[in-house]
VMD Tcl script that builds the backbone (N, CA, C; Angstrom):
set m [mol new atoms 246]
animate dup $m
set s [atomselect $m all]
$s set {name element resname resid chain x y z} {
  {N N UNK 1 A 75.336 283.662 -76.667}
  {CA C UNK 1 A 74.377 283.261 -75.677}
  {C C UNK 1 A 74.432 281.747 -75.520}
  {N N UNK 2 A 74.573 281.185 -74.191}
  {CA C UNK 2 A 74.500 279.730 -73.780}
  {C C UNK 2 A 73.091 279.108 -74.232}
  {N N UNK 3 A 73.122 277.963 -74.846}
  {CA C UNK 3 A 72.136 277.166 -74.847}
  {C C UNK 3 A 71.772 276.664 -74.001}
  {N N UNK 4 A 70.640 276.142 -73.150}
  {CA C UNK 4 A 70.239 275.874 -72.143}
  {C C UNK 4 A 69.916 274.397 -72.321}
  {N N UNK 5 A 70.045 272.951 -71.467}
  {CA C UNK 5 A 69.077 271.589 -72.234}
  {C C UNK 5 A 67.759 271.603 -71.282}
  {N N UNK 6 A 66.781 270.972 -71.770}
  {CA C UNK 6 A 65.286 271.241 -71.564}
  {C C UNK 6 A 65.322 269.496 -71.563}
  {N N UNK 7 A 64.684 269.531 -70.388}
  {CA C UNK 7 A 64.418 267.886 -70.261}
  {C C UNK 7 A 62.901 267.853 -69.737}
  {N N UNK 8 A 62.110 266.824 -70.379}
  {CA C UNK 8 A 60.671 266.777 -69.602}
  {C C UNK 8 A 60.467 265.489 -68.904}
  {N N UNK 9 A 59.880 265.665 -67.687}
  {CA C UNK 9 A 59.460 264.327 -67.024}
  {C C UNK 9 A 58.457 264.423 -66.967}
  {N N UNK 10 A 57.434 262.890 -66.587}
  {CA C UNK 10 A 56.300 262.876 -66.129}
  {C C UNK 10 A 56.394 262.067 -65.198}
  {N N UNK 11 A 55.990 262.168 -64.021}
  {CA C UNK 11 A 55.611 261.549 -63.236}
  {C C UNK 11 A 54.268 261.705 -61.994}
  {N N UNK 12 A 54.439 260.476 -60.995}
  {CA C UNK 12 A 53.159 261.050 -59.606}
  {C C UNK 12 A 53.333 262.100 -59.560}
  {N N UNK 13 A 52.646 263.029 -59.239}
  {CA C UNK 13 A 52.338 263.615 -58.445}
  {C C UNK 13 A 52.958 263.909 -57.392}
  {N N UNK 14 A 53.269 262.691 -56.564}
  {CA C UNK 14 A 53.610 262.148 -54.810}
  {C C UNK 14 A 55.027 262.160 -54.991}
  {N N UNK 15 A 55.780 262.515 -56.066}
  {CA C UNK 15 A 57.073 262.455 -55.744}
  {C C UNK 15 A 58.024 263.952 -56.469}
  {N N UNK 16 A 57.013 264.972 -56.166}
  {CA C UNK 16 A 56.783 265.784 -56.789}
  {C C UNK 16 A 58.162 266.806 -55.940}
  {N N UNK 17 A 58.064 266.892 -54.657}
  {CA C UNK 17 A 58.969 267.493 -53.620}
  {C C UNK 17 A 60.584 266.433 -54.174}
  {N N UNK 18 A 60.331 265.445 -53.858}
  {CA C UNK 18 A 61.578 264.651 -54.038}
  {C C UNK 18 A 62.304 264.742 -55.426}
  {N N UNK 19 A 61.670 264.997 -56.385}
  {CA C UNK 19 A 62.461 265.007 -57.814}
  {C C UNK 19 A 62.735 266.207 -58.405}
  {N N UNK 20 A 62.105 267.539 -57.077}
  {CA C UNK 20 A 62.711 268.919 -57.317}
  {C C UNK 20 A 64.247 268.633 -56.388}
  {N N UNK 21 A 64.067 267.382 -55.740}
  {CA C UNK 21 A 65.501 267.561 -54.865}
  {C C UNK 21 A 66.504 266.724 -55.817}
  {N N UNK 22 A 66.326 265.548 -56.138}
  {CA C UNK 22 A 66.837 264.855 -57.531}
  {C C UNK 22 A 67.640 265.946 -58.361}
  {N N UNK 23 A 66.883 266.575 -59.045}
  {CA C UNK 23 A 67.139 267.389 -59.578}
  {C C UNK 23 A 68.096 268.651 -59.834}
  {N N UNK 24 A 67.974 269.337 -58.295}
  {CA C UNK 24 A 68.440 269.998 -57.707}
  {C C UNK 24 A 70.172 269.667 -57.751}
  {N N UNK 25 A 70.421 268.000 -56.992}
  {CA C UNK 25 A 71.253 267.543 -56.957}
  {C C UNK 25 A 72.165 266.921 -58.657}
  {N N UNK 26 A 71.443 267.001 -58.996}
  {CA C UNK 26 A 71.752 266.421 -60.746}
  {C C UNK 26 A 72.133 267.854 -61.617}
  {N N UNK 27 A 72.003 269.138 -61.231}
  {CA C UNK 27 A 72.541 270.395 -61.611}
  {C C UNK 27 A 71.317 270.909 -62.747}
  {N N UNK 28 A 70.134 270.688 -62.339}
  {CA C UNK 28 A 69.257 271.595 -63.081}
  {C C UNK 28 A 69.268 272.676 -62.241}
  {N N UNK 29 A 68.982 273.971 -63.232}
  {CA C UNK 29 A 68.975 275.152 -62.385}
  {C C UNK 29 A 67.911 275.967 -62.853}
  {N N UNK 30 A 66.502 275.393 -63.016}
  {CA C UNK 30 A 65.468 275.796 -63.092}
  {C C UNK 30 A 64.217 274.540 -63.342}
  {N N UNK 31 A 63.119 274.350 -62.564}
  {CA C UNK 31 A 61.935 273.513 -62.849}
  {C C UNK 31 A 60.853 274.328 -63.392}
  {N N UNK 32 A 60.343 274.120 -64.390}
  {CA C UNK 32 A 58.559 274.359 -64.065}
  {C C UNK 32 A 57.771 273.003 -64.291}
  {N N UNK 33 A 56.431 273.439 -63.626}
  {CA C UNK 33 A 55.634 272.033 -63.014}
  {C C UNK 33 A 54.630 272.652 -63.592}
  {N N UNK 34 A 53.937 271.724 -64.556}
  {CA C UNK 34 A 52.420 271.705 -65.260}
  {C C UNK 34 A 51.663 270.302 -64.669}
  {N N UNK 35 A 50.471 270.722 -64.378}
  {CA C UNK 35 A 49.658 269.564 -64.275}
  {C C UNK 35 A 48.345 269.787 -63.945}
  {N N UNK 36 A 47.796 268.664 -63.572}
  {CA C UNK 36 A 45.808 269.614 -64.088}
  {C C UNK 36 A 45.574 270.018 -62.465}
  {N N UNK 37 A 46.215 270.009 -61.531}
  {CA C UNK 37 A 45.678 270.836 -59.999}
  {C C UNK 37 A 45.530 272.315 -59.908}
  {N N UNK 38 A 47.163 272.139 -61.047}
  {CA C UNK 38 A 47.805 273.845 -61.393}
  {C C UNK 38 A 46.389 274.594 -62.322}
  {N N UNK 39 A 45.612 273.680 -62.748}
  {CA C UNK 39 A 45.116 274.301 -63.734}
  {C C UNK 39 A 43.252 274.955 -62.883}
  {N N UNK 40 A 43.309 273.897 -61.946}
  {CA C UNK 40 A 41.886 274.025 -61.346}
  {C C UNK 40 A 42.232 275.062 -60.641}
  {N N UNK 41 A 43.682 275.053 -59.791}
  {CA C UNK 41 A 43.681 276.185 -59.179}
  {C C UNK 41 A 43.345 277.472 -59.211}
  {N N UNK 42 A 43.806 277.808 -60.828}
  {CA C UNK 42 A 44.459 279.137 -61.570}
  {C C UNK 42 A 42.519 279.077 -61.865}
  {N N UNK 43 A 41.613 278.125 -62.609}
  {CA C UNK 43 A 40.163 278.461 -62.396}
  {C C UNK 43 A 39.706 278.652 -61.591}
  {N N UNK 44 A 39.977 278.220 -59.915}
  {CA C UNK 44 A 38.846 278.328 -58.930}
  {C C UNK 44 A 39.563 279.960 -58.445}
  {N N UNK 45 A 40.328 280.420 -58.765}
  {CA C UNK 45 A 41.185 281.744 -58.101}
  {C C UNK 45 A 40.676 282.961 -58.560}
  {N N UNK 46 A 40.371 282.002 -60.283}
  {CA C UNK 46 A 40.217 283.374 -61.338}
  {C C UNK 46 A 41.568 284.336 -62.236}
  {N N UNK 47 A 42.003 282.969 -61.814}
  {CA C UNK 47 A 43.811 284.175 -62.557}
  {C C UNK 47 A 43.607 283.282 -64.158}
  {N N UNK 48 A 42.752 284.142 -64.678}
  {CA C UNK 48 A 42.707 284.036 -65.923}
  {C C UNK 48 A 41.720 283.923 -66.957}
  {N N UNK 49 A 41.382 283.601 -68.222}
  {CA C UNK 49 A 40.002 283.234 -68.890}
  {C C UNK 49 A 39.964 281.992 -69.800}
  {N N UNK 50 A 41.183 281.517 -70.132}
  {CA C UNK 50 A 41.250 280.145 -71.128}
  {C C UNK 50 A 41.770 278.922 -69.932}
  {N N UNK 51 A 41.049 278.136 -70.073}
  {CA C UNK 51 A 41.570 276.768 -68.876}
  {C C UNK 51 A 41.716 275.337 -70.022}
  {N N UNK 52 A 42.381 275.162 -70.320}
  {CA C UNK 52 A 42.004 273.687 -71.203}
  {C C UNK 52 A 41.855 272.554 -70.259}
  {N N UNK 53 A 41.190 271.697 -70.901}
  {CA C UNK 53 A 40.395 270.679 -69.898}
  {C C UNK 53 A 41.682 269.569 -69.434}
  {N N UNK 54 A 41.538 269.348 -68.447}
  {CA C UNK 54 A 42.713 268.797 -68.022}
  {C C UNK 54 A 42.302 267.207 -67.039}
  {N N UNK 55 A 42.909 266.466 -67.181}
  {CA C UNK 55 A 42.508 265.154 -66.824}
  {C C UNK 55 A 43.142 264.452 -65.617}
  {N N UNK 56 A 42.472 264.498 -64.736}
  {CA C UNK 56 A 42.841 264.332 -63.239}
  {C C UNK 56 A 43.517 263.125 -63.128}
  {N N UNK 57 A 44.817 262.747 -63.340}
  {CA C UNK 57 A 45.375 261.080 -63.641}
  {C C UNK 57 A 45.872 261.018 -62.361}
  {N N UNK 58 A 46.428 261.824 -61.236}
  {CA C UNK 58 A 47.460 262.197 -60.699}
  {C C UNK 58 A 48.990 262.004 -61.214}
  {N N UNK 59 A 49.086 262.775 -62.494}
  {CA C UNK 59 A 50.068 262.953 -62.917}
  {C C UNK 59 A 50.775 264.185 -63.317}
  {N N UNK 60 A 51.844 265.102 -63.480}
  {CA C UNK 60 A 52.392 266.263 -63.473}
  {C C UNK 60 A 53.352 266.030 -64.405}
  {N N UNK 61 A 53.581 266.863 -65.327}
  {CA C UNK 61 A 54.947 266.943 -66.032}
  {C C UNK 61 A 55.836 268.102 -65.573}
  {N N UNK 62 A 57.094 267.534 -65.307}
  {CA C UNK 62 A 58.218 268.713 -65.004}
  {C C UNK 62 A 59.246 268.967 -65.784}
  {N N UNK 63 A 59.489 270.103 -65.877}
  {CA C UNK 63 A 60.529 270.571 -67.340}
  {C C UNK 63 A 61.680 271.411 -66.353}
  {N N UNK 64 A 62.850 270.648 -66.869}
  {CA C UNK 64 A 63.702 270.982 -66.270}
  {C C UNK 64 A 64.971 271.558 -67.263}
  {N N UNK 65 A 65.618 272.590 -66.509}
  {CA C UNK 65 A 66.519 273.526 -67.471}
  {C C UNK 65 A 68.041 272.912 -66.982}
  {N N UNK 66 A 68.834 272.402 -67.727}
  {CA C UNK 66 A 70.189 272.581 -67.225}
  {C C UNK 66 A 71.123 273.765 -68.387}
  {N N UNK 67 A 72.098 274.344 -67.598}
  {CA C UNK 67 A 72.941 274.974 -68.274}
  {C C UNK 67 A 73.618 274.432 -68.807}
  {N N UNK 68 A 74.455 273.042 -68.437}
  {CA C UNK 68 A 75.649 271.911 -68.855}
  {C C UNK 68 A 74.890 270.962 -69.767}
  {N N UNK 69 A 75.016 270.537 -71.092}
  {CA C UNK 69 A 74.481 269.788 -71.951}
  {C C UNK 69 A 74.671 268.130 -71.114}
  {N N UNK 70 A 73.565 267.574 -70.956}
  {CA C UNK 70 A 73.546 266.376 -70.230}
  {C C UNK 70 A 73.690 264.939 -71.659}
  {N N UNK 71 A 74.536 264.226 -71.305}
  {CA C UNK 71 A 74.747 263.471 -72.510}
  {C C UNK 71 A 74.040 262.066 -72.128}
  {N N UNK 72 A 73.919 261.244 -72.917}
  {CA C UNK 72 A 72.992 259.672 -73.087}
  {C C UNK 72 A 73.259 259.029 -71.263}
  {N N UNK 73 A 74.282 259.140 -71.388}
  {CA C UNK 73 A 74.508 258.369 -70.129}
  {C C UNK 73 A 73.877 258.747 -68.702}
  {N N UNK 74 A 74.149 260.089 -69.120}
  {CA C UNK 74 A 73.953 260.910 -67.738}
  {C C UNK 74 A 72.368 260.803 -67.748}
  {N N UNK 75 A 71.687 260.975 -68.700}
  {CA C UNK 75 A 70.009 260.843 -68.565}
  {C C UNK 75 A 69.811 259.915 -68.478}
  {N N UNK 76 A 70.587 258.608 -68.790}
  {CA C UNK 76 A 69.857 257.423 -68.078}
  {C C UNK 76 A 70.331 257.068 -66.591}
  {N N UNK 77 A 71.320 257.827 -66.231}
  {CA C UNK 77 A 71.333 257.401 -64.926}
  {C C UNK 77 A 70.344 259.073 -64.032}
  {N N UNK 78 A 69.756 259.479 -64.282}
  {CA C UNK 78 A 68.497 260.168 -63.765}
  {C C UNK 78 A 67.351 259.521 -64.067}
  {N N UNK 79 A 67.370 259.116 -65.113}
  {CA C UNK 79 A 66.096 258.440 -65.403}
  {C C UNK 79 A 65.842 256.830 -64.767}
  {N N UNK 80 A 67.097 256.329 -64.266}
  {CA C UNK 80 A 66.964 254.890 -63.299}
  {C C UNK 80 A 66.930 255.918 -61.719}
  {N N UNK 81 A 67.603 256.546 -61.418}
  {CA C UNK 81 A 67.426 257.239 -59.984}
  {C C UNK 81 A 66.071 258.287 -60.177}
  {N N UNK 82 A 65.330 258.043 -60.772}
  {CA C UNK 82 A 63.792 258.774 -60.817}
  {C C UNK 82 A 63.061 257.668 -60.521}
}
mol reanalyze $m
mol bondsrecalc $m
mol representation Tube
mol addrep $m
């Protein structure tokens, strides 16, 4: 079975569309997006019963999957084009 690399970002909020495209282009082949909107949502909807309290910064963390092991270099040149 392939190992997968798991990278986490944080960033705005506001650049939230653009760094699924970043991304996209940089060969991740899966995002998930946590952040406290996701969380008010999932309370004001009712999809669920545990909410942990979450702190409105406008900030989101995104976890991104690549299949190809990304080495030093290559994450810092995502991490200057982020």
């Amino acid at each position: 079975m392939k190992a997968w690399q798991e990278v986490r970002i944080e960033v705005n909020q506001e650049v939230e569309e653009a760094l699924y495209a970043l991304l996209a282009e940089f060969g991740a082949q899966g995002v998930a997006v946590d952040g406290p909107s996701l969380v008010d949502f999932a309370r004001d909807a009712g999809l669920g019963d545990y909410f942990p309290d979450a702190v409105q910064d406008g900030r989101i963390r995104m976890t991104c999957y690549f299949p190809d092991h990304k080495g030093a270099a290559e994450l810092a040149k995502l991490k200057a084009d982020i």
